[in-house]
N, C-alpha and C positions, 0 to 999 in steps of 0.2 A: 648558903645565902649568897655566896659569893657567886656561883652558875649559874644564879636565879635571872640575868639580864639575858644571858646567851643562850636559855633552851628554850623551847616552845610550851611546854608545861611546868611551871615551879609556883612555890609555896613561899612566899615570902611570913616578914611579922606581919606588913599591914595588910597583905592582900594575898589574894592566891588567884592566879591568872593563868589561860589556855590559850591556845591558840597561836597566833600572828600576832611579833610582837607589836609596842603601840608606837605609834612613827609622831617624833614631835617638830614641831618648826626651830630654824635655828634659834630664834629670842628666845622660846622655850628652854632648850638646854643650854643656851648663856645663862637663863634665871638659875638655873638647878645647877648648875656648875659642872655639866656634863660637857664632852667633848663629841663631836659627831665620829664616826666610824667612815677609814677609808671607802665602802661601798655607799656610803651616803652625800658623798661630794656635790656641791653643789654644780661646781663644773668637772665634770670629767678629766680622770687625767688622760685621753685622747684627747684635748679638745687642746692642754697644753702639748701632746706631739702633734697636734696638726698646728699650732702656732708655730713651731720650731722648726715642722720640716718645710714650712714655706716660708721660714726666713732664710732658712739653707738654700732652699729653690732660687730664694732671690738675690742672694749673694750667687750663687752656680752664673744665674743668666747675667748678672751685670758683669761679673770674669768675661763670660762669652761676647758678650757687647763691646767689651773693649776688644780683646782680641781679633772680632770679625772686623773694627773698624781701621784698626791695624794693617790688617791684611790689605783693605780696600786702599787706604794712604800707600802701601807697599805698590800694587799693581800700578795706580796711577803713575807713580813718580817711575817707575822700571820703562812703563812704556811711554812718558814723554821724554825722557833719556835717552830711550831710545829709536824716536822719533826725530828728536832736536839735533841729536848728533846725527843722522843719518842726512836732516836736511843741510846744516851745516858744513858737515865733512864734502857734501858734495860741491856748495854753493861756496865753499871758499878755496877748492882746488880750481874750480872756472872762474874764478876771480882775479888768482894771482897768474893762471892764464893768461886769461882776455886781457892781463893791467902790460900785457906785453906784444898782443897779438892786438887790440885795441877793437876787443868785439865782448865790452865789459854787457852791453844790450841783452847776448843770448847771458849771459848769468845772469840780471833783474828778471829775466824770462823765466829761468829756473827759477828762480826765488819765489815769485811771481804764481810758476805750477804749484809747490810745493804748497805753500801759505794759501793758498783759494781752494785748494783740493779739502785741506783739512777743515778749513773753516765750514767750506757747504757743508760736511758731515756733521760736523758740531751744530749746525745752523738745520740740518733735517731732522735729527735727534730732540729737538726742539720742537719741532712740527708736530712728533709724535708725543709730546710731554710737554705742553707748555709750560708749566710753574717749575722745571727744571731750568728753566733759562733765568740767568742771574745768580748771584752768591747763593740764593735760598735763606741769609740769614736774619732779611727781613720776616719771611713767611715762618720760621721757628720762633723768631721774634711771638711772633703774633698766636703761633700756636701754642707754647709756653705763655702765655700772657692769659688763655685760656678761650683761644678764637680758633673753633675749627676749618683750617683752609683745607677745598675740596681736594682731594690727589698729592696734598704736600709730602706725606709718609709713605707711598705706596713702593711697592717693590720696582714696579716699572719707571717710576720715578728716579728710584737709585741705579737702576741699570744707565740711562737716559744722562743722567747726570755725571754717572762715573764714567763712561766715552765721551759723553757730549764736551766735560771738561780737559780729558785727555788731548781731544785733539783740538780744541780753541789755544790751549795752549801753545801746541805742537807749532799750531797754524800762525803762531808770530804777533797774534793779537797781546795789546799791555794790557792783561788780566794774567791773576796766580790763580793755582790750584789749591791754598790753603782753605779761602773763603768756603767753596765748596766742598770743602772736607769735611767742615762744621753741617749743613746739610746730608749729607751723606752718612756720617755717625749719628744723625738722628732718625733717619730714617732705618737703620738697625738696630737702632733703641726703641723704635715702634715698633718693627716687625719681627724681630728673633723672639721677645718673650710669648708672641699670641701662635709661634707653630703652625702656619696656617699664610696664606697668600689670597689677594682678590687677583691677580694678575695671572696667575699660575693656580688654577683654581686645584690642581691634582695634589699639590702641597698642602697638605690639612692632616694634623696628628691631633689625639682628643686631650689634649692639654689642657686640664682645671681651672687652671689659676690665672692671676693678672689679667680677668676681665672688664675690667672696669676702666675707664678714663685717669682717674686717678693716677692706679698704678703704672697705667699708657704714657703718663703726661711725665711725674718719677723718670720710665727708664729712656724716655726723650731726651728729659736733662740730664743725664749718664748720658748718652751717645752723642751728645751738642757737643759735652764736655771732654769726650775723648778725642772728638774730631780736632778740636784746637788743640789737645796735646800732642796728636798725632804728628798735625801740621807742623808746630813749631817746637814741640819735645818738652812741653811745659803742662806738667797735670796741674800743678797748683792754681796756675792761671787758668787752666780751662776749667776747674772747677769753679771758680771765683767768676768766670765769665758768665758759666750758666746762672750762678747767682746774679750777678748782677745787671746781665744783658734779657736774661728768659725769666726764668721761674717764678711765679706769682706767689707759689704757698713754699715754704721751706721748714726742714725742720733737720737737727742735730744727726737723726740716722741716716737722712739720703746725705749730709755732708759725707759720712764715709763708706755709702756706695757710690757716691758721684766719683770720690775721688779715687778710689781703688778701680774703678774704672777706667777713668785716666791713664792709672799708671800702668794698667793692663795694655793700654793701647800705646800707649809708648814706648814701651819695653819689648811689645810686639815688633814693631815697626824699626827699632833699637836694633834689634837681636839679628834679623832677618838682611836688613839692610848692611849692618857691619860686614856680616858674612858673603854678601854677595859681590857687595865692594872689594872689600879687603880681603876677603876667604878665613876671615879670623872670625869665627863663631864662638859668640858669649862672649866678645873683647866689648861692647858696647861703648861703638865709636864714636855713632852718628844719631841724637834722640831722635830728632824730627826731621819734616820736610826740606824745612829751612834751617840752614844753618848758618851761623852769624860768626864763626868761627871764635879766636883766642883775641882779646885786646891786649897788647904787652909793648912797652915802650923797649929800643933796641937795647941793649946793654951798653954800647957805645955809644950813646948820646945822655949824659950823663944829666942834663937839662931838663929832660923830657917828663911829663908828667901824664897820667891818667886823665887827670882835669884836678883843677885848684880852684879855692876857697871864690878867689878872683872870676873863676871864669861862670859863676854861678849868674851874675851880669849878664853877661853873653848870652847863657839860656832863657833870659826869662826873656829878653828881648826875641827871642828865635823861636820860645814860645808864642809871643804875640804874633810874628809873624805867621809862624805858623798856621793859628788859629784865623789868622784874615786870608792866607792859601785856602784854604779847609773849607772857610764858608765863602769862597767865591767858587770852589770848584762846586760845591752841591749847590749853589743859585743857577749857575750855568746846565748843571746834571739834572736839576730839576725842571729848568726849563726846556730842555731835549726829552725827557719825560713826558711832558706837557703834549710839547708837537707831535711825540711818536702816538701817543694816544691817541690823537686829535687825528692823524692823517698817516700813519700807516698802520696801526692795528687794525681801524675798521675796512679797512683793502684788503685782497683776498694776502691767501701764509705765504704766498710766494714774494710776495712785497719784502717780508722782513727777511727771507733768505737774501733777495737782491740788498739788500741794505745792510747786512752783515758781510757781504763779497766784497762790497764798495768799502767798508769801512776796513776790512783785510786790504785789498789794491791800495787806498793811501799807505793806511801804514805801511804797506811792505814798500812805494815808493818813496814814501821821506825818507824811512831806514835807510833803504840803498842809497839815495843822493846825498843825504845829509853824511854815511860814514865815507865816502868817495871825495866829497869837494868838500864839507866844513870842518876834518878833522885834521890834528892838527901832529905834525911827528914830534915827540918828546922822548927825552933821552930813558932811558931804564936805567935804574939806581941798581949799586953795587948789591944791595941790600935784599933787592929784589933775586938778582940772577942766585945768590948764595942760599935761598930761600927765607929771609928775610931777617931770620934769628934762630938760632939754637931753641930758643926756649919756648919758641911759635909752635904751635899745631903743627907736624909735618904735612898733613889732609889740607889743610888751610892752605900754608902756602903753595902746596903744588896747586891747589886749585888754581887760587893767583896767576902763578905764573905762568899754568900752561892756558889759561884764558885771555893770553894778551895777544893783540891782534895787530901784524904788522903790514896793513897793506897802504901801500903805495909809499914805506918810508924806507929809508938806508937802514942796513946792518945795527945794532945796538938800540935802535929807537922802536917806538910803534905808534901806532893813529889811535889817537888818546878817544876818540867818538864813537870810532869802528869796532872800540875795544867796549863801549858801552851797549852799543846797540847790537854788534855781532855778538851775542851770548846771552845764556838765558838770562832770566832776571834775575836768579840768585847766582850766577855768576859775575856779574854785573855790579849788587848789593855788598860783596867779599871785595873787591875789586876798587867799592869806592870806599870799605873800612878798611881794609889792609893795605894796600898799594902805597907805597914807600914813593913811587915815581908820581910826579905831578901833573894834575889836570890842570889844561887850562881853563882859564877863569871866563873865555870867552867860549868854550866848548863847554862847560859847566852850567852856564847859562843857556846856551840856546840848546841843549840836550834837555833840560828842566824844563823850559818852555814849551818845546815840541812835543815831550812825553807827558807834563801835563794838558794838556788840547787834546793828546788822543786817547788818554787814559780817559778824561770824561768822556767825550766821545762815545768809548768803547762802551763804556758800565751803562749796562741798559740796551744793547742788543740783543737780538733772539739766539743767545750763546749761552753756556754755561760759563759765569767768572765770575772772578774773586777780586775785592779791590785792598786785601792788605798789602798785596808787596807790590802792585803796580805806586804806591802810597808810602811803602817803605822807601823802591828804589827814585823817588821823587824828592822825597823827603831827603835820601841822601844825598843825594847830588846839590840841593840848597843846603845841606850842613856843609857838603866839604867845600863849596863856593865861600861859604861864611868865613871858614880855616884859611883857605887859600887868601881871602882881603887880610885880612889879620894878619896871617904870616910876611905875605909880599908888600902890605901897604903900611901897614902899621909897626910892621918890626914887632910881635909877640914871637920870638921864636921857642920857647915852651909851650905852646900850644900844638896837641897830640891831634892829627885830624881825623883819626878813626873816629875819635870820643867826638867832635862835633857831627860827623855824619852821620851817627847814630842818635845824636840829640834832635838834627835836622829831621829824621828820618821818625824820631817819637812825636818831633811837632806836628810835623804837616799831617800824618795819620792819628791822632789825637786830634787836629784841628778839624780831621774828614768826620771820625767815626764817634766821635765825644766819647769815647771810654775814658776811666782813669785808674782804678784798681787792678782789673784783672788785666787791662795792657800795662802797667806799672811791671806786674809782677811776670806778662809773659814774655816782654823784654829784659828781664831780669834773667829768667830761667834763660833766656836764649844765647844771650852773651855768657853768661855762668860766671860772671863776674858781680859780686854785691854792692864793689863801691859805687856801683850807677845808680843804686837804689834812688839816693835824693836826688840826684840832677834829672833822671829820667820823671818822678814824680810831679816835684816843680814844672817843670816844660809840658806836662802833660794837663796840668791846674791849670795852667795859666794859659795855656792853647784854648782849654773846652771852656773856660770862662767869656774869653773874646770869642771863640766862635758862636756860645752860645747869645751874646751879644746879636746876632743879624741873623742870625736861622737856626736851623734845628741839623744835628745830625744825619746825615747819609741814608742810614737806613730808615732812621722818624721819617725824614722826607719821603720815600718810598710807602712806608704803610698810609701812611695821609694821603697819597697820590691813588691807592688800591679804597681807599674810601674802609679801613678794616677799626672799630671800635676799640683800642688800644687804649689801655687804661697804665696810666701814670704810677710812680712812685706815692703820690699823695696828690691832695688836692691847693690849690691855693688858700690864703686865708680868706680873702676874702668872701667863697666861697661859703663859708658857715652863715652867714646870712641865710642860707638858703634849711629849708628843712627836705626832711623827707617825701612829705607830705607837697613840696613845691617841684617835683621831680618827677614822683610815679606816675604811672598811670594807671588811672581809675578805670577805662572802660575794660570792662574785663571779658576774657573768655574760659567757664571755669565749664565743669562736670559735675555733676551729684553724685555721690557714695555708691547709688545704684542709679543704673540708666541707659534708656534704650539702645540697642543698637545701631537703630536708624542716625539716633540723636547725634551718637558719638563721630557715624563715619561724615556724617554731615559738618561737624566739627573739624573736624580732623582733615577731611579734604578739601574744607573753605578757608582753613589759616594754617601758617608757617611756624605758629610756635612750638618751644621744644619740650614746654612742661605745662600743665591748667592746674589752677586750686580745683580743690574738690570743698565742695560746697553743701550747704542744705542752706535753705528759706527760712525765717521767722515770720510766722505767722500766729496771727490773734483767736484764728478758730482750727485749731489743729486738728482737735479730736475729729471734727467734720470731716478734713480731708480725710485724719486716716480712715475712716468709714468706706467711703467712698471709691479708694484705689490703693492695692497691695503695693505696687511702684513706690505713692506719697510714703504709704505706710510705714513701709524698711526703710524710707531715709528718715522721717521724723523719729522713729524709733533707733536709728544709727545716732540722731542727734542728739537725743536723750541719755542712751548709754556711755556717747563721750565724753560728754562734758562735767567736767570735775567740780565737785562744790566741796565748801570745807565742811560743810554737814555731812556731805556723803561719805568722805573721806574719813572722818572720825568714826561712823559708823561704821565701815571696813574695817578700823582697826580695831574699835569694839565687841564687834563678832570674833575676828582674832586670837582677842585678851579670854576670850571666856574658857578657853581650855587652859591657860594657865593655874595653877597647883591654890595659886592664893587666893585663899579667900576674901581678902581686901581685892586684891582685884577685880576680883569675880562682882563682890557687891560694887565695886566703882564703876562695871559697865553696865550692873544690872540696872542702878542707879540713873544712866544716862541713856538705857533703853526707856528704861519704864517713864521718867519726866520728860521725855518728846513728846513734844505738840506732835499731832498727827498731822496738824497744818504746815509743818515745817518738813515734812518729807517731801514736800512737793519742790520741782525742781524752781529755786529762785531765780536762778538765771533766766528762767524762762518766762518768771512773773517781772521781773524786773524788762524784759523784752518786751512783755504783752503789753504792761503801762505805759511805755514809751511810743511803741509803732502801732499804730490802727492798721487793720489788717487790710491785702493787699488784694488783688485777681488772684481768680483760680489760675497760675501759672503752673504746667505739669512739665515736669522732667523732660521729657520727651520735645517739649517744645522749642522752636528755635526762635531767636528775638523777633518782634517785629518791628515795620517803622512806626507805626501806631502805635508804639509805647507810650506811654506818657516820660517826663523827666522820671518822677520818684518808681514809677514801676521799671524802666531798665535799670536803674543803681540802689533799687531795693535791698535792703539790710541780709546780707550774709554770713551764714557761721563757717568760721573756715576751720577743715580738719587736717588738710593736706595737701602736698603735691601730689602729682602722677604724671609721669613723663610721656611722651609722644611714643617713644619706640614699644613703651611697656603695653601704652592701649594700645596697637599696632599688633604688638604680640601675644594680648590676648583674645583680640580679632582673630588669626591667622590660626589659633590653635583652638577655637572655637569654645574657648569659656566663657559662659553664659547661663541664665536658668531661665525658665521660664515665670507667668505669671501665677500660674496655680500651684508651681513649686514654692517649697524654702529657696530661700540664697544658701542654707548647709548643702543642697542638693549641685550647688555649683564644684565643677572641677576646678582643683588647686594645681597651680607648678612651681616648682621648687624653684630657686635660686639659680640653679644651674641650666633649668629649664631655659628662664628670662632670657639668659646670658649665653643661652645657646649661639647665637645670631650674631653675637658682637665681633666688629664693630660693623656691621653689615645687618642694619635689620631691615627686616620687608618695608618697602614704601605703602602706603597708604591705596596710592592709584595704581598698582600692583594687585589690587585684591579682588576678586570673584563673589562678586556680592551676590549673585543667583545661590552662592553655597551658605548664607548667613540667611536668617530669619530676622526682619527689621524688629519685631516686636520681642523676641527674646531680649533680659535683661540682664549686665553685667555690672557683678557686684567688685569695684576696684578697691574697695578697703583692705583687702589680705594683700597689694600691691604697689597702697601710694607709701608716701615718705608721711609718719602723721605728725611729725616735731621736726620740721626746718628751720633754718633758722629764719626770725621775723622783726621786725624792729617794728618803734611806736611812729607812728605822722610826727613828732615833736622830736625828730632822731634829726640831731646836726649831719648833714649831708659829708665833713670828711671823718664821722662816726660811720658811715653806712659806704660812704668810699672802702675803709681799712677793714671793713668785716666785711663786705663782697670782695676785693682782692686778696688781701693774705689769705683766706677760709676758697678760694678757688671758684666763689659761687658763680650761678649763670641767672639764678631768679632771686629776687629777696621781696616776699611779702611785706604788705603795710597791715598795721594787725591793730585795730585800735583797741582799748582800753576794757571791753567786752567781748573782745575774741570775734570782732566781725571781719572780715577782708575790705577795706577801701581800697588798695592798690597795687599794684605789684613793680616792682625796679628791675631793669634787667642793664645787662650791659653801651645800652643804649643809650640809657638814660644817665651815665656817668662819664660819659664821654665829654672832653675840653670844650667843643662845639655848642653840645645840646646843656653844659650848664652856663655857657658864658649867655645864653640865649636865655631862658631861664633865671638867671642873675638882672637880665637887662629887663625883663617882664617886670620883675620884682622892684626893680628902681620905680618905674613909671605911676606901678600902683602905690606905693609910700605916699 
């Protein structure tokens, strides 16, 4: 009795059974206390190695993501290094020249070649790649926010961007190469996982996985976020950045692939860079781009403090300041924004090349004049020439000191301006944290004032830049002016001026860029000192509060300038006044279950949307139609078999229960077969439909609206089943699934999954298609295609209920779904925009 379950023929006590044994559903053998058998699993256990081996896959590609973004930060900085010293080493041997032969002319000439050469390249790199011009961190911004900008990810965009920023740099303009580093690790965060190129079309391996937007959008913020560690050697912050500056949807597991991505790409960049500098491979010297070197007070100045309880004063004031720099540099940026739009975009590309030369020729002429006649000789401190302290960074201070620049001064001194300007900016940034020897307070200022005028200036020509360190080294030069009053006027002599020109330096770019966490913590990670943690925080509060006082951030300003639907943190309160229903819009363009070909291409290539409801009609004389046309027919019959009732639904489990062992069950279904009204099988929803609506025009699938609608016939009652996206009809266009009318819809061909997704992200355009090879009256059946459960809210859904489930949930449509499953409206991104509710709110007054 005991082998009686396991063979094909046995004898039990109560039965004696042949054959195949009998197969029960799981609730079945929960009642009976059976266990199913490993070959009866519900999910395969392949289905858990395919979950595993593509979470492996997905960890492999985000390693490789940082690592490639690594590499890209490596190349940059090797060849503006090598750039900067080659223009430099030349322009300042013809300096100290001509500062005795008094022909200093032909060196601004050389300076002059060097600086206009690089820049036209940076500026034709442009030409060929517009949306590489600028940081890019607005346009990730926005793509992370879940707004597709055309060309923002493409390969030829990274190529474009990674020289274009090489030599803007090179070419003397005040832009960094950090900003664009954040662009550039996201664009290998879009392109390394899909194997595959539109620019390089020969590049194409058949790679499975990460087709989808989703997972596209995931390893973006992994490469946004590598790029800021790369930059400035800080994963924590760059993770925290993507958090807080991009990603709309977040969840626990990309926190640590975001961040194991990070640290891939700093350790990369780490590893590579130590070794090349110092030929010490695996000493990891150097994390990031920028480096901020060691703060350390001398061991001989026994006074000297880091910063005190006292000086927290100081920062909140240098905060406020800050924050009023910040929002007068983006008033100013935004209004050069403005003009450039207005009168030189729509002028032929050669306009902005001239206008990126011109704006290289000043700055390279204030540079030269201003380090020549305003700079001022100051003595070099003991402190300095010894390298500043034992207990300093050795890397640090040789930096220091061999960046000090001594023209036109006697022996032991140098030109405290020339020493600013002649050097790159992170030589410059070290120079104004470390430097023992004193700025003056007259060259502090008019160095701040000159480089903020061309910094804005610059942000916003047709160049690839970055505005954090032209913003750091702005910022510094107002902290160490702060130090310098203080010290010389005030008599604070414990006051350490590294620590202020790095508080200067968090103000004024907190006051540009409104971040407060993930630049808390990337100026944290940079200095590698933790006692900054509070004073950098505080000064970064109270910057982004006052600036948010008179404008909006740097980069907001920019996506509101590009007109891109940018959707907020949350909504205001006021705002809940408003419903769903005061928001969507009602006129709809939807599809039916099944329907014509004609109908669709007609759809499809008179509007720009990215998804349609799929729909059926309620009508009073049904059965008529279906009489009369197989088209009506399969959808009124799609509608019937959808739609869920709790009659039907008991009845399902009814039938069910009847193979169960018990005979109380047995009788409790036979019970509630046999006492149904035969009246009640019929579908209620339907009756409850018919008594409401009086029926409507014979409207056919097939047909397209007219203007001879009446009101109730264009906004005629719909049952909504589902979405189906644009690319999907497209691509079942292109592969020619359809049936005809004397077929079944089972006679339609199916594509699998991988079919769809063949094409991504590149699907066929619509006015791309060869309509002589489709038959307009063939019929496609999108049911086995749409989405049939999206998510939907009611018309009475408070508007920041229907904000926080279209943002965090990543959505692009959100049906309005009333109370009987009909469609009134649909929300999309548009409709949640600052603009269109503040508009919307003002309607709303009026009718009160």
């Amino acid at each position: 009795m005991a082998g009686c379950r396991g063979s094909l023929c046995c004898c039990c006590r109560w039965c004696c059974c042949c054959g195949e044994r009998e197969t029960r559903t799981p609730e079945e053998l929960t009642i009976l206390g059976e266990t199913q058998e490993e070959d009866d699993e519900i999910l395969p256990r392949k289905d858990y190695e395919k979950g595993r081996r593509y979470e492996a896959v997905k960890w492999m590609v985000v390693f490789g993501i940082g690592v490639c973004t690594g590499l890209v930060g490596l190349f940059v900085d090797f060849f503006v290094r090598l750039f900067t010293q080659l223009k430099f080493g030349v322009v300042q041997t013809s300096v100290e020249e001509c500062s005795q032969k008094g022909c200093l002319a032909l060196s601004l000439l050389e300076l002059l070649g060097f600086n206009l050469t690089f820049v036209f390249f940076a500026s034709l790199l442009v030409l060929i790649e517009p949306v590489a011009a600028g940081s890019g961190i607005p346009e990730i911004k926005c793509y992370l926010n879940g707004v597709k900008v055309p060309g923002i990810v493409r390969l030829r965009t990274l190529l474009c961007k990674v020289f274009g920023v090489l030599f803007s740099v090179a070419g003397g303009l005040f832009v960094g190469k950090e900003g664009p580093m954040i662009h550039s690790g996201a664009v290998v965060g879009a392109g390394l996982p899909q194997f595959q190129s539109i620019s390089l079309r020969k590049i194409q391996f058949n790679f499975p996985y990460f087709r989808s937007d989703r997972d596209k959008r995931d390893f973006v913020s992994a490469g946004a976020a590598a790029g800021v560690a790369a930059a400035f050697g800080a994963p924590i912050g760059g993770t925290l950045f993507s958090l807080e500056e991009g990603s709309s949807f977040w969840n626990q597991g990309l926190t640590w692939k975001v961040l194991f991505c990070s640290m891939s790409a700093t350790f990369t960049l780490n590893f590579f860079r130590s070794g090349i500098q110092f030929g010490s491979w695996g000493s990891f010297q150097l994390p990031g781009l920028l480096n901020f070197g060691e703060f350390k007070c001398s061991d001989s100045d026994k006074k000297c403090h880091l910063w005190t309880a006292m000086d927290l004063g100081f920062f909140v004031v240098m905060g406020v300041i800050g924050g009023l720099l910040g929002a007068t540099f983006n008033c100013l940026n935004k209004r050069l924004a403005k003009y450039r739009m207005r009168n030189v975009h729509p002028k032929p590309k050669l306009v902005r090349v001239l206008e990126s030369l011109l704006v290289s020729l000043v700055t390279t002429v204030v540079v030269f004049v201003a380090s020549m006649v305003l700079g001022e000789c100051r003595q070099i401190s003991s402190s300095s020439q010894i390298g500043n302290d034992s207990s300093q960074l050795q890397a640090t201070s040789e930096d220091v000191n061999s960046s000090i620049k001594t023209f036109f001064c006697p022996n032991e001194t140098y030109n405290d301006m020339a020493t600013l300007f002649f050097n790159p900016q992170e030589s410059a940034i070290l120079q104004l944290f470390h430097q023992d020897g004193t700025f003056s307070p007259i060259t502090l200022a008019l160095f701040f004032v000159l480089y903020f005028l061309l910094a804005c200036w610059t942000y916003g020509i047709s160049v690839p830049s970055g505005l954090f360190v032209p913003s750091l080294l702005c910022g510094a030069a107002f902290g160490r002016l702060v130090a310098n009053v203080l010290k010389s006027y005030i008599g604070l002599g414990h006051i350490y001026s590294g620590t202020f020109a790095l508080i200067g330096a968090a103000a004024f770019l907190g006051g540009v860029v409104r971040m407060t966490i993930s630049l808390t913590v990337i100026l944290i990670e940079s200095t590698n000192e933790i006692t900054y943690g509070l004073p950098i925080m505080i000064t970064l509060m109270v910057a982004k509060w006052t600036g948010d006082f008179f404008s909006k951030g740097i980069y907001d300003i920019h996506v509101g300038l590009r007109g891109v639907p940018l959707l907020e943190w949350e909504t205001e309160v006021e705002m809940d006044k408003l419903r769903a229903s005061d928001i969507m819009e009602p006129n709809l363009t939807y599809v039916y279950p099944h329907t014509r070909i004609q109908s669709l291409v007609s759809i499809l290539r008179t509007t720009v949307h990215h998804a349609f409801p799929v729909v059926t009609e309620n009508r009073g004389n049904e059965k008529e139609f279906m009489k009369g046309n197989q088209l009506i027919s399969n959808n009124i019959k799609f509608k019937k078999s959808s739609i869920l009732t709790r009659a039907g639904e008991q009845r399902r489990r009814s039938q069910s229960m009847k193979s169960y062992p018990s005979s109380e069950l047995r009788n409790m279904c036979d019970e509630h077969v046999t006492s149904e009204d035969p009246a009640e099988k019929e579908d209620l929803l339907q009756q409850m439909l018919e008594r409401r609506y009086t029926p409507y025009p014979n409207l056919y699938p097939d047909q397209s609206p007219s203007e001879d609608w009446t009101m109730e016939e264009r906004f005629r009652p719909l049952t909504f089943h589902g979405l189906i996206l644009r690319s999907q009809l497209v691509t079942l266009l292109v592969r020619g699934v359809c049936y005809s009318e004397s077929q079944s819809s089972a006679s339609q061909p199916r594509l699998s999954y991988a079919e769809m997704a063949e094409d991504y992200p590149r699907y066929p355009d619509i006015h791309d298609l060869d309509l002589t090879l489709l038959n307009p009256r063939m019929i496609v059946d999108v049911t086995p295609y749409m989405n049939p459960s999206p998510f939907t809210v009611s018309p009475n859904t408070h508007v920041s209920q229907v904000f926080n489930l279209f943002r965090t949930m990543g959505l692009r449509h959100l049906p309005v779904v009333n109370a009987v499953g009909e469609i009134v409206g649909i929300i999309t991104r548009h409709n949640l925009t600052y603009e269109f509710l503040q508009a919307r709110l003002r309607q709303h007054y009026q009718t009160i």
